[in-house]
C-alpha positions, 0 to 999 in steps of 0.5 A: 837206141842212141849212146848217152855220153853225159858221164864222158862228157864229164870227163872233158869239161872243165877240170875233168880228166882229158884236161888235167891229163893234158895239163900235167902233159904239158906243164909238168912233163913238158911232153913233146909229143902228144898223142890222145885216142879214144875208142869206143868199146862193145858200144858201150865203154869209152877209153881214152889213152893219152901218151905224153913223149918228149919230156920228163919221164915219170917218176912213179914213186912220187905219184902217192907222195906229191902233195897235189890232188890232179891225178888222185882226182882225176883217179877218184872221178872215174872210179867214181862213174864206175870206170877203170884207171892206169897210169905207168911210166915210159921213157920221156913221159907217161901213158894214161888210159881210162875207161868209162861206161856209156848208158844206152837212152831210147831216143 
């Protein structure tokens, strides 16, 4: 058995959520220090962390009140392939961590 990763790919391709992570990082925070894991769950759950440091620390009272759609869609997408999302503050940037399920194929 093989690990089809089509729904994570999904998430790195253009618009997908590894990169409007690390486009906000940079443009919007003006991060530093960038620092992307991924860690592959049980075989079968991708998560991805992403920590932005050196820049703008987030302000989460303005998350539902900014008027663009990055981190609502990117939190729509991966709910949407059944994943998990979190975002919090921490001093000079943000930590964002998400997961998304892996589907086994025969090879």
């Amino acid at each position: 058995m093989v690990l089809h990763f089509r729904t994570a790919v999904d998430h790195f391709k253009g618009g997908g959520s590894v990169q409007e992570a690390i486009n906000n990082a940079v443009h919007r925070a003006k991060c530093e220090c960038l620092d992307i894991r991924f860690n592959i769950i049980e075989g079968h759950i991708l998560e991805v962390t992403i920590e932005n440091t050196g820049g703008q620390t987030l302000d989460m009272s303005k998350i539902e009140k900014t008027p663009g759609f990055g981190l609502k869609n990117m939190k729509r997408r991966i709910l949407d392939s059944n994943g998990e999302f979190s975002i919090v503050s921490i001093d000079g940037g943000a930590r964002l961590r998400f997961t998304c399920p892996l589907s086994p194929v025969q090879a």
